[in-house]
C-alpha positions in Angstrom: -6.8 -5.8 -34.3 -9.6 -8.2 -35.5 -12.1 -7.0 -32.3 -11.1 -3.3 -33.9 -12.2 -5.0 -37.1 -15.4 -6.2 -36.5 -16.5 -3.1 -34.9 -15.7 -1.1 -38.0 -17.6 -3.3 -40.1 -20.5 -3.4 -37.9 -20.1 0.8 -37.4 -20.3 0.6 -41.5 -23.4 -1.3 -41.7 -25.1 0.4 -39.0 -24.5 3.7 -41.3 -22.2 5.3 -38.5 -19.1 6.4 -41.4 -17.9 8.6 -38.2 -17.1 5.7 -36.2 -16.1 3.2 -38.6 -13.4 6.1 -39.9 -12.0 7.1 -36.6 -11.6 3.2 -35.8 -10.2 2.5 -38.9 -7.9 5.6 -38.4 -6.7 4.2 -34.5 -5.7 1.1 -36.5 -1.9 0.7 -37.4 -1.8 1.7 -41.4 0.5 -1.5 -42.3 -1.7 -4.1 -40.7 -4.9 -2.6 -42.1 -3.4 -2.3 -45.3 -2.2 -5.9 -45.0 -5.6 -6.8 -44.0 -7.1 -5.2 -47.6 -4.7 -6.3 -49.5 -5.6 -9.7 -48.1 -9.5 -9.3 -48.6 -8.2 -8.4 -52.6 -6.8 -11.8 -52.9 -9.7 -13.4 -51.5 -12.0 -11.5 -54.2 -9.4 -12.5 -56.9 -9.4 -16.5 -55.7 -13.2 -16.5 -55.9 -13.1 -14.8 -59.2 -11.3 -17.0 -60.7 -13.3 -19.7 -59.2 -16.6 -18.7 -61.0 -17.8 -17.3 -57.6 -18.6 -13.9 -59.2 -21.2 -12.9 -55.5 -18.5 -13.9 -53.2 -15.7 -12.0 -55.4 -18.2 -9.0 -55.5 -18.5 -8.6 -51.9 -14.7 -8.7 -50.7 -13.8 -6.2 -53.6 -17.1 -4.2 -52.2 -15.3 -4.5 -48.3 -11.7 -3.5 -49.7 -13.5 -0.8 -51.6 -14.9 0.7 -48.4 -11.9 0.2 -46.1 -9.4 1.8 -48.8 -12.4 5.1 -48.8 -12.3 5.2 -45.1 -8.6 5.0 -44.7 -8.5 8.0 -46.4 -7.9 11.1 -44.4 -10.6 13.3 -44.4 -9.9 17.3 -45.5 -9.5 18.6 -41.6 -6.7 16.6 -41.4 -4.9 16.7 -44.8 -5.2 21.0 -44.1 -3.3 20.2 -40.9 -1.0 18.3 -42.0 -0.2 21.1 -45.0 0.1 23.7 -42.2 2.5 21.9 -40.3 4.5 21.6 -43.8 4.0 25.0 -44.8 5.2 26.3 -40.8 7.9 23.7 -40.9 9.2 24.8 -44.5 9.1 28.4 -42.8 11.2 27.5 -39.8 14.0 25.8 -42.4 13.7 29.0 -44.1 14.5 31.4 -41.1 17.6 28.5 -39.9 18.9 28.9 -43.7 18.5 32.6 -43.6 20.4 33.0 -40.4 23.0 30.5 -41.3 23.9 32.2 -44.7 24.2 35.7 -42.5 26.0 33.9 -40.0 28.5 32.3 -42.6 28.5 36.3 -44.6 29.8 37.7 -41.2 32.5 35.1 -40.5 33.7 34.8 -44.0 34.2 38.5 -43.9 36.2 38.6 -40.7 38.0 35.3 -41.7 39.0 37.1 -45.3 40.5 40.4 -42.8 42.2 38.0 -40.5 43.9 35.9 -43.3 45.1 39.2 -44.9 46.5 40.0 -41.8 48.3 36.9 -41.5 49.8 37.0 -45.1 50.8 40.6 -44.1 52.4 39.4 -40.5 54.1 36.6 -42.8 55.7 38.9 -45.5 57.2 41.6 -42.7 58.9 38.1 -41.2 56.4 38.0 -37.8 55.9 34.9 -38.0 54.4 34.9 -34.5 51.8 37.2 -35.5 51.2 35.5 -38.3 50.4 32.4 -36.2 48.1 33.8 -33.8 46.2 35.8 -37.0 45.6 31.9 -38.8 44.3 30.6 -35.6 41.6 33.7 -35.1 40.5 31.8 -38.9 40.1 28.7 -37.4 38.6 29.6 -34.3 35.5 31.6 -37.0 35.7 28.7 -39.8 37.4 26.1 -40.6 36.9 25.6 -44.1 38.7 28.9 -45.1 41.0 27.4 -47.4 43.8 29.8 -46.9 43.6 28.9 -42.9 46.2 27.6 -40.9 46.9 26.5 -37.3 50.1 25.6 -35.6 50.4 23.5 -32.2 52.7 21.1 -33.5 55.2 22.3 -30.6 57.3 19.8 -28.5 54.4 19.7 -25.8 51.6 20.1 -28.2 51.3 17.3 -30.7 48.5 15.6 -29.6 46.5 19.3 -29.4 47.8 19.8 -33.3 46.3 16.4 -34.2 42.9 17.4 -32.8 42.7 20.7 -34.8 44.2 18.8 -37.6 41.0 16.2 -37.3 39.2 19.1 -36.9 39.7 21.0 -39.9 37.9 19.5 -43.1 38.8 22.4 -46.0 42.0 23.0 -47.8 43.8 24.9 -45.0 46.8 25.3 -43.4 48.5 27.5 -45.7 49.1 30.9 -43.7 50.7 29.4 -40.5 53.0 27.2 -42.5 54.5 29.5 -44.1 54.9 31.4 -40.4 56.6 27.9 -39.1 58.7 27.5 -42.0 59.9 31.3 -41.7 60.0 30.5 -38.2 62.8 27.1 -39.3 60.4 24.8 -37.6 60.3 22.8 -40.7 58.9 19.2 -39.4 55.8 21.3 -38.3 55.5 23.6 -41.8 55.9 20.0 -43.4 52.5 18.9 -42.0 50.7 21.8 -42.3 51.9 21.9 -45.9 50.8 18.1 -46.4 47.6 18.9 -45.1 46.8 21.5 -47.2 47.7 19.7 -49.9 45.3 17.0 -48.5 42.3 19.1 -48.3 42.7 20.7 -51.5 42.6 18.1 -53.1 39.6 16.5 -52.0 37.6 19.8 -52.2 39.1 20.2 -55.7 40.1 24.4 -54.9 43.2 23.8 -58.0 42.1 26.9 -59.7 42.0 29.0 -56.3 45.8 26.9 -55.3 47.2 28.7 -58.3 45.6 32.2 -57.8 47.7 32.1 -54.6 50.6 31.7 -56.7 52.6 29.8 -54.6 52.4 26.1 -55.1 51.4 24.1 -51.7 53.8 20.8 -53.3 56.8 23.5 -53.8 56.1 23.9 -50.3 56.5 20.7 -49.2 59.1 19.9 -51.4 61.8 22.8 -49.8 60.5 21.9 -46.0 61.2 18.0 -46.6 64.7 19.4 -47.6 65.0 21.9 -45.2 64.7 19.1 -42.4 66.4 16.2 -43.8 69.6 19.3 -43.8 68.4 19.7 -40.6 68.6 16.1 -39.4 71.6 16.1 -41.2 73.6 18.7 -39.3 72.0 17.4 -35.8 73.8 14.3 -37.0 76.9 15.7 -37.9 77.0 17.6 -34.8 76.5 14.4 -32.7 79.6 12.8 -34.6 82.0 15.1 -33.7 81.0 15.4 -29.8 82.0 12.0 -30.1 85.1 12.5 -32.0 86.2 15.0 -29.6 85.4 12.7 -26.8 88.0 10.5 -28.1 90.5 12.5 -29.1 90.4 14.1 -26.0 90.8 10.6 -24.0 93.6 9.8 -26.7 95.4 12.9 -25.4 95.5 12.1 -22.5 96.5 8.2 -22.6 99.6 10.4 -24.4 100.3 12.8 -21.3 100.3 9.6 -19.2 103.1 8.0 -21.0 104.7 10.9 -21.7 104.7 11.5 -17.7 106.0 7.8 -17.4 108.6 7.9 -19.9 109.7 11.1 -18.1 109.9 9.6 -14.7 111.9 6.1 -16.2 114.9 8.7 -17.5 114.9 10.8 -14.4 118.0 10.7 -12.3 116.0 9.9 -9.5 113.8 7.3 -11.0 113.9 3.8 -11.5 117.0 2.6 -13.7 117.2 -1.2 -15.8 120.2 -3.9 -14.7 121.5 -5.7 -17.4 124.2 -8.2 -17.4 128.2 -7.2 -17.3 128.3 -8.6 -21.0 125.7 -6.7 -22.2 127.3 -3.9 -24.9 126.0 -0.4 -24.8 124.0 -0.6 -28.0 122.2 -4.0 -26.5 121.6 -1.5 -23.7 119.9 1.5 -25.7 117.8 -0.8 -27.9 116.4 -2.9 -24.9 115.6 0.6 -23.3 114.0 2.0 -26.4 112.0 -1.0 -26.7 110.8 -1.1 -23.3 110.3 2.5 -22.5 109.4 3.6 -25.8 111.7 6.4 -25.6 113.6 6.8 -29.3 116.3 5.1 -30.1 119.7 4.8 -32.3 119.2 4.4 -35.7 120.6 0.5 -35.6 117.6 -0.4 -33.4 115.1 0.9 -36.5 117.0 -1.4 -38.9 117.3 -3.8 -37.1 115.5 -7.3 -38.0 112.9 -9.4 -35.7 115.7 -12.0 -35.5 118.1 -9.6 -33.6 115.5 -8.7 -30.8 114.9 -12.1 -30.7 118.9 -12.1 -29.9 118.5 -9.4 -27.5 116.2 -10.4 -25.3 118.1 -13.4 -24.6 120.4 -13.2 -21.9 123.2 -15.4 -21.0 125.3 -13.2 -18.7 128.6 -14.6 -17.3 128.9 -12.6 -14.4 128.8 -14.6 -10.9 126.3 -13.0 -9.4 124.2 -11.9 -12.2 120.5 -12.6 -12.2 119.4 -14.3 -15.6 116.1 -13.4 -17.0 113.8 -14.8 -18.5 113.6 -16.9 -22.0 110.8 -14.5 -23.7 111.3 -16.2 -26.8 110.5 -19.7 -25.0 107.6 -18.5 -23.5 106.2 -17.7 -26.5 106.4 -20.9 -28.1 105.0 -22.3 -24.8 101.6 -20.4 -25.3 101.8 -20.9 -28.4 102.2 -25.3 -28.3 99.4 -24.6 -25.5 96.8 -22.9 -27.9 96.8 -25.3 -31.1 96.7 -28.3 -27.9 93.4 -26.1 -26.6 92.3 -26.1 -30.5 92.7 -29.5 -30.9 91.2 -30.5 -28.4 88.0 -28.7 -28.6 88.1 -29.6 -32.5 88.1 -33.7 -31.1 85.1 -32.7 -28.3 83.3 -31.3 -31.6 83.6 -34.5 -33.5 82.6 -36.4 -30.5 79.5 -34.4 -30.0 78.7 -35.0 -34.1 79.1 -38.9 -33.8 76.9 -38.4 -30.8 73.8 -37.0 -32.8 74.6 -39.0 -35.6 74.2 -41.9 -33.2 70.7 -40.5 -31.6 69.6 -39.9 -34.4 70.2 -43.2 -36.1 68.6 -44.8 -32.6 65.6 -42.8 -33.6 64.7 -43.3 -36.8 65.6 -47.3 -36.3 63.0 -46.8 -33.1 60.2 -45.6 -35.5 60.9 -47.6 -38.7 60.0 -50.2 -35.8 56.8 -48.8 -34.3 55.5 -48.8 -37.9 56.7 -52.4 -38.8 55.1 -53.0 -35.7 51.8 -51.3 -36.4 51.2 -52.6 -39.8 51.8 -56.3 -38.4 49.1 -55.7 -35.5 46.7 -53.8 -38.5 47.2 -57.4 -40.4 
């Protein structure tokens, strides 16, 4: 830059302008600027110096540099051509665009009024694939709408969704909430709700004359009764599961009680002693099969009674003491009790005793410290 310098100047005072401008103009603006701006601060020291010659001359240098800076006319009318052919190509896009946007807004208007029209005769199908020939011309027709919120198309919904910028999504979910698919109208609702807002259409919301949030409001209801009845439905699969095993848990003792008071079946000894009432109640209570009326009333005591056998008969089997193996298990839980309660207490004086070991251990290792530290 300073070799490109001193050729300028010595192009100027050799009288060569031509030269010393078509240097100048090769020259990075910034730096040369830099470079006058710099010679303009010189000129301003010396002035204040007293060194009015010396001031004279940089001003006189900055002075020339700043004139042949300057673009000459050639340039400045090519530069307003290339504005003026530029402005005229903007034009032309603008002019195209605004035809462009004319056409589709016109076939977007026909297509939504076909949709609204699909909608009110209850094809809601129709209705769908009318809202997505609006999104596939613009996407910022505020009465558009596009359903792919479909078990196998969520992610595809959430792109168009992205996709879309302008308060949409009206036509198609009304379709999916004709259509009972009421988790899909719910977004679509939300969304148009959501775009409306930000693009402040309120005055065009209620020339539809149906409110987007009265929308959303019946298809949040409309799915939590949906939810509900999926629920409800699940419940009773599972009560009928169970009252079907129940049933038959009741065929199988039935079936068992049968085969105990069959001639040929299996028949209960009891001891020559043994009355014929002892005998009824001992087989009602161990068959389940009804019994006499003195059975019912009688007390815990008497089966107590009855399930003690003492029979007198020489060869008569005696059976088993129930009522003494009882109390066995019983005496051998609250031993199994106690004796976990006692490992329990052992196990507390245990980390009672650690811990006490512990904290004796450290109050040590600090005595210890602090005697060292003295």
């Amino acid at each position: 830059m300073e070799e490109a310098a001193q050729k300028a100047v010595a192009a100027i005072r050799g009288g060569d302008a031509a030269a010393a401008q078509q240097i100048l103009g090769s020259l990075h603006s910034p730096h040369v600027l830099h470079a006058l701006q710099t010679t303009k601060q010189l000129g301003n020291e010396a002035f204040r110096a007293g060194k009015y010659t010396e001031a004279l001359n940089h001003y006189r240098e900055a002075i020339t540099g700043y004139r042949y800076l300057q673009p000459n006319q050639q340039q400045q009318q090519q530069q307003q051509q290339q504005k003026q052919q530029k402005q005229q190509q903007q034009q032309q896009q603008q002019q195209q665009q605004q035809q462009d946007k004319e056409w589709r807004e016109q076939l977007q208007q026909l297509h939504s009024n076909c949709s609204a029209c699909f909608a009110a005769l209850n094809k809601y199908d129709e209705a769908l694939e009318a809202a997505r020939e609006c999104i596939r011309l613009n996407a910022n027709w505020p009465k558009v709408s596009i359903h792919l919120v479909t078990a196998a198309a969520v992610a595809a919904a959430a792109a168009v969704a992205a996709a879309a910028v302008a308060a949409g999504w009206y036509r198609a979910a009304r379709a999916l909430y004709g259509q009972q698919q009421y988790a899909a109208a719910l977004k679509a609702f939300q969304w148009a709700q959501k775009q409306q807002q930000q693009q402040q259409q309120q005055e065009q919301q209620h020339q539809q004359g149906d409110s987007i949030a009265v929308w959303i409001e019946r298809s949040k209801d409309k799915l939590e009764q949906q939810k509900r009845r999926m629920r409800c439905s699940t419940d009773y699969s599972r009560f009928q599961h169970l009252l079907q095993q129940e049933n038959d848990e009741e065929v199988e003792a039935a079936a068992a009680a049968a085969a105990v008071g069959d001639v040929g079946g299996p028949s209960l000894e009891f001891a020559a002693t043994t009355s014929e009432e002892q005998r009824r109640q001992i087989e009602a209570l161990l068959t389940g099969a009804p019994g006499s009326s003195a059975a019912g009333s009688s007390s815990s005591s008497s089966l107590t009674k009855l399930l003690r056998f003492d029979p007198s008969g020489k060869d008569a089997e005696t059976p088993r003491d129930f009522a003494a193996v009882f109390e066995q298990l019983a005496a051998a839980k609250a031993a199994t009790k106690q004796q976990q309660q006692q490992q329990q207490q052992q196990q507390q004086q245990q980390q009672q005793q650690q811990q006490q070991q512990q904290l004796l251990e450290a109050q040590t290792g600090v005595a210890l410290c602090k005697y060292i530290q003295a």
